[in-house]
N, C-alpha and C positions, 0 to 999 in steps of 0.2 A: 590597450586592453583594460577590461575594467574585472577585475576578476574576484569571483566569492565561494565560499565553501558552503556543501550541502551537507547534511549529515540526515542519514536517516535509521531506524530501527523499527522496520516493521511485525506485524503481529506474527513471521515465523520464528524470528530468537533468535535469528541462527548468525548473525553477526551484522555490524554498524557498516553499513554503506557512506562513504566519505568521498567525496569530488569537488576539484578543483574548479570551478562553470568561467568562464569568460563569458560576460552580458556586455552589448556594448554595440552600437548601431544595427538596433533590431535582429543583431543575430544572438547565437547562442552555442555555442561548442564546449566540449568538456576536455580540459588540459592534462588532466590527471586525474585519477582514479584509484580507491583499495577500497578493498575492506577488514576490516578489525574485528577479529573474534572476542564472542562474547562468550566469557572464564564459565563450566559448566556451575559450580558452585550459582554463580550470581543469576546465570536464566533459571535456574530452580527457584532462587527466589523472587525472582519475577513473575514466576509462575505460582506463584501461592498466590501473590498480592492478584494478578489478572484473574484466581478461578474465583467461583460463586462460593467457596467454601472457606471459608479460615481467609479470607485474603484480607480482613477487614483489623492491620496491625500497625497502627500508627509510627511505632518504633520501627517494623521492618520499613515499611515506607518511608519514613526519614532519610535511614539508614542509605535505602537502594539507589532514592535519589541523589546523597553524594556520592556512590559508588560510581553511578551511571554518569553525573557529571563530570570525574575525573575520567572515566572511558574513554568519553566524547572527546576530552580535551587530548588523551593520548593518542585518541586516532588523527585528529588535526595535527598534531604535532609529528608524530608518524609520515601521513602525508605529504606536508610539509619538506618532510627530510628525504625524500624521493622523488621529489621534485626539483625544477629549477627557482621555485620561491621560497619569498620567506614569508614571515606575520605580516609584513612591511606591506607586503604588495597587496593584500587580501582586505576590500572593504568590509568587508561583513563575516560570519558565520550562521547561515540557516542552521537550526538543530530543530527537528519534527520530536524531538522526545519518544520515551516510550510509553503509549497505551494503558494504562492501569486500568483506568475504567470509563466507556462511552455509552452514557445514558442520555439519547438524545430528547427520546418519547417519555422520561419522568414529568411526574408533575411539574418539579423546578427541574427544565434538562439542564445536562451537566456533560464534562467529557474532559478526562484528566490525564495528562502528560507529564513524567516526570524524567528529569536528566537537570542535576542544577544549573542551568546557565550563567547563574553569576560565577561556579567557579568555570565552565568553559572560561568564559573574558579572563577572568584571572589565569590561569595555567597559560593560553594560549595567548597572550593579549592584541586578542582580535575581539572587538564588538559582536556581539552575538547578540543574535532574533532569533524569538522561541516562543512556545507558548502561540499557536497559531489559529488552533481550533477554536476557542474561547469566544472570540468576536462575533463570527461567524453566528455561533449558539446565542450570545447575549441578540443577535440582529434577527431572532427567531428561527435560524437554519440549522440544520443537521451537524452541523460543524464538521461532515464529510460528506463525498471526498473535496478534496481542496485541489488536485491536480489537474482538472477539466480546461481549468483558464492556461495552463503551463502547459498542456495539451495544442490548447488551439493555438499560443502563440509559434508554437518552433512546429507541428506537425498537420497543421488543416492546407486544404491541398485547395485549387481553384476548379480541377477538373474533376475530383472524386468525393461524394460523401464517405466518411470514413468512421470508424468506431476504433477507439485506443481502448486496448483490453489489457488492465494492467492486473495481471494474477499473483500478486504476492499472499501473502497467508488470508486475507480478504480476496474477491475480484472484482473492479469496479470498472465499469466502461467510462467513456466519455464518447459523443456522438458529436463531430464537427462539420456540420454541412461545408457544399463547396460555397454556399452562396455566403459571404461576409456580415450579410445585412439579416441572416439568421440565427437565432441564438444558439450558443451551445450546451451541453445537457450530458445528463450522466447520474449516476447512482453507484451503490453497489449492487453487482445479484447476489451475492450470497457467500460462501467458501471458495477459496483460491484454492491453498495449498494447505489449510488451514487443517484440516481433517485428512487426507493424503499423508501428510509428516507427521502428525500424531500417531496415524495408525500404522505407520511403516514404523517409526519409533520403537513403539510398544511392541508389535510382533517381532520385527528382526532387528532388533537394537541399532538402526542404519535411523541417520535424523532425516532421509528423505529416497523418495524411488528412484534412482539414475535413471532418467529419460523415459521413464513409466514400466521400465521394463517388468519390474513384481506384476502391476496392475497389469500387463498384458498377457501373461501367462495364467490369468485368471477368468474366470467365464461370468458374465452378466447375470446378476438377480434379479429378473424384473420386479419381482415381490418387493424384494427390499428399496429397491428403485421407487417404485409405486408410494410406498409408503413413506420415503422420505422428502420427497416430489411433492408429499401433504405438509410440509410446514408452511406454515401461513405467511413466513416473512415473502416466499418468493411471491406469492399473486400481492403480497400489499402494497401500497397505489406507490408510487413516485410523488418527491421524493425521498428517498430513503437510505439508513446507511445502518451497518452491523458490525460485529466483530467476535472475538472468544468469549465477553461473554454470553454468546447465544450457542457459536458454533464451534466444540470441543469435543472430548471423547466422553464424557456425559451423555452428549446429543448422539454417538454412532452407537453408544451403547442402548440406550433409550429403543431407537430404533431396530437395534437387531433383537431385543426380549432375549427368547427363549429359544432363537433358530439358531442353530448349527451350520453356520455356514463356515465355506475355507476360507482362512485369513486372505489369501491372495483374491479370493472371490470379492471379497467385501473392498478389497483396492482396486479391484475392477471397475464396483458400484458407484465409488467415491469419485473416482475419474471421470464416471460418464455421467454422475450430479453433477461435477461444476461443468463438465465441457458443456450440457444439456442445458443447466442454469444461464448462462452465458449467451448463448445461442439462442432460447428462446425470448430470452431478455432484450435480446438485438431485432426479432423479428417482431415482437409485439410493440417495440414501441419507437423504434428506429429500420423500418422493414427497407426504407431507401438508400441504408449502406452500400457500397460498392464496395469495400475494403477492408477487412479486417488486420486492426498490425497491434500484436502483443510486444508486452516489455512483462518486467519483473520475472523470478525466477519460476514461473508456468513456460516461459518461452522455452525455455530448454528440457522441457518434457514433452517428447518426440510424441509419444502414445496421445496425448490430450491433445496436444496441437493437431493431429493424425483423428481423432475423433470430432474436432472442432469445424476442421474440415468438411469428413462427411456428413456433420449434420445440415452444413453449409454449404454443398457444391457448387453453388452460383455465385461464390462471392471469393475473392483472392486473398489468403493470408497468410501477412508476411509477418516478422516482425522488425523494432525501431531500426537496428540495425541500415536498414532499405533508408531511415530518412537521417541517418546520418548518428546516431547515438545507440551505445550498446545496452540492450535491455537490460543489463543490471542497473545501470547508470543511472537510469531515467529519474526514478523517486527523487533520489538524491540534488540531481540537479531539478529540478521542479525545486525543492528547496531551498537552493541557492537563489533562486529565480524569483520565490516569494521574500527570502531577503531582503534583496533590491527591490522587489515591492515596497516591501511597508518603510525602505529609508527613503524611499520616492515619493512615500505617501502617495500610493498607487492601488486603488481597491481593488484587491485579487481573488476575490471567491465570485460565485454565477450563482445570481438566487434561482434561476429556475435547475438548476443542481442541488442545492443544501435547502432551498425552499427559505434563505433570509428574505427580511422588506425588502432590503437594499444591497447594493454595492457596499463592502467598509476596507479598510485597510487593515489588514491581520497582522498578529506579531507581537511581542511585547520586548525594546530594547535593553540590551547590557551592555553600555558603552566602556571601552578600553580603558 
């Protein structure tokens, strides 16, 4: 076994996904698995530095970053002790950081991750790679998504063109033809669960819908529908990537004005943006899909997968589970995975995905 740690923290807050990956004669399995909650105190202040408002605090950002790095180290460590290994056995530690801010489209693009990984290596003393996006961006690309490649190696199929729909607090596809000898491709469409958990949040103090149920006991606004179907990022060309600072409760607020609508209405509307987003994102520019298969915490919202469906009935969706990994897991290991990339020196981003010149190798090392 050749085995590495993934660590992830994406744009919902709602805790560090951490797995055990064995990489190692072209396969890929995950040994072990948790996840580590993230202390409410410290997602608040993560949430200042991520909004467009006051987040611009050099001190708190110091700050969060060694907070985040001692996190990261206690989740490894955590895992670790729930497992049958030790530091010993672990070549690597992938850590994705957390998102403070992705400005891909500025003049100088930029996109910044914080979680210190030099003290990961020290608390854990496992070699940690971090810092992934960055290359990507310097090589002219989006610097997301980066999981497209980690997509087609453990999930493209010979008999089906496929689409990996991974709905965490963003939703990005990856499109993996059966044919080997074509390239693979992917974006974000727009809000996963991003807007969903803020406004279930704020209404019913719950940080997310159990299986969409709220959003189903609510009834469709086509107006509001209509009108937020008018943000510009969904028609802009490919490729492309986003995040909170675009789509937050700023943006649902924006959009509702002055209408009166019911709170569970508006988690209606949110649900049938991203299912709608998604879906048409597959049919305009990948329409020779056979398969739709979700990961990330969308999987488990019965109502959206249940809408994703009928906007799709000609197409099968499942999700990772079918190809052998459980849709929480998935990020995480993708990280592990880019790991052993960059100590392979193995170029792991798809410029017709992030839109770089080239192929590069992502990462930056914290050796033991």
């Amino acid at each position: 076994m050749t085995l590495y740690i993934g660590l992830m923290s994406g744009t919902s807050l709602d805790a560090i996904d951490a797995a055990i990956v064995d990489i190692s004669d072209d396969q890929i399995s995950v040994k072990k698995a948790t996840d580590y909650p993230i202390p409410e105190p410290l997602k608040q202040q993560l949430l200042t530095l991520i909004s467009n408002n006051g987040g611009d605090n050099i001190e708190l950002l110091g700050d969060v970053d060694a907070q985040l790095g001692l996190l990261f180290a206690n989740a490894v460590n955590q895992l670790l002790e729930q497992s049958d290994y030790t530091a010993n056995d672990i070549c690597a530690i992938g850590s994705h950081g957390q998102t403070i801010r992705h400005r891909p489209d500025n003049k100088t693009p930029f996109t910044l991750q914080i979680g210190d990984a030099a003290r990961i290596t020290e608390l854990t003393g496992i070699t940690t790679v971090a810092d992934f996006r960055r290359r990507d961006i310097a090589a002219g690309g989006q610097g997301a998504p980066l999981v497209p490649a980690f997509h087609r190696a453990i999930f493209a199929s010979e008999n089906h063109d496929r689409c990996i729909v991974n709905i965490g607090g963003m939703a990005n596809i990856s499109f993996l033809p059966r044919n080997i000898k074509d390239a693979t491709a992917g974006f974000d469409t727009g809000p996963g669960n991003v807007l969903l958990d803020s406004w279930c949040q704020l209404q019913t103090g719950k940080s997310f819908d159990a299986n969409g149920d709220w959003a189903r006991s609510g009834a469709l606004s086509k107006e509001l529908l209509n009108t937020m179907l008018q943000e510009p990022y969904f028609s802009q060309p490919i490729p492309k990537s986003t995040g909170r600072e675009q789509f937050n409760l700023d943006w649902i607020n924006k959009h509702l004005g002055e209408n009166a609508i019911e709170s569970h209405d508006v988690q209606n509307c949110l649900t049938e943006l991203t299912a709608r987003t998604i879906i048409e994102a597959i049919d305009i520019h990948f329409p020779q899909t056979h398969e739709i298969i979700v990961c990330g915490g969308g999987a488990y919202n019965a109502f959206l997968k249940e809408r994703m469906q009928q906007l799709s009935p000609e197409r099968a969706l499942l999700d990772t589970t079918s190809c052998g990994i459980d849709p929480n897991w998935v990020e995480a290991a993708a990280f592990a995975w880019l790991a052993h990339c960059c100590l392979n020196k193995i170029p792991a981003n798809e410029p017709l995905v992030t839109g770089a010149r080239s192929r590069v190798v992502l990462g930056a090392i914290y050796p033991k």
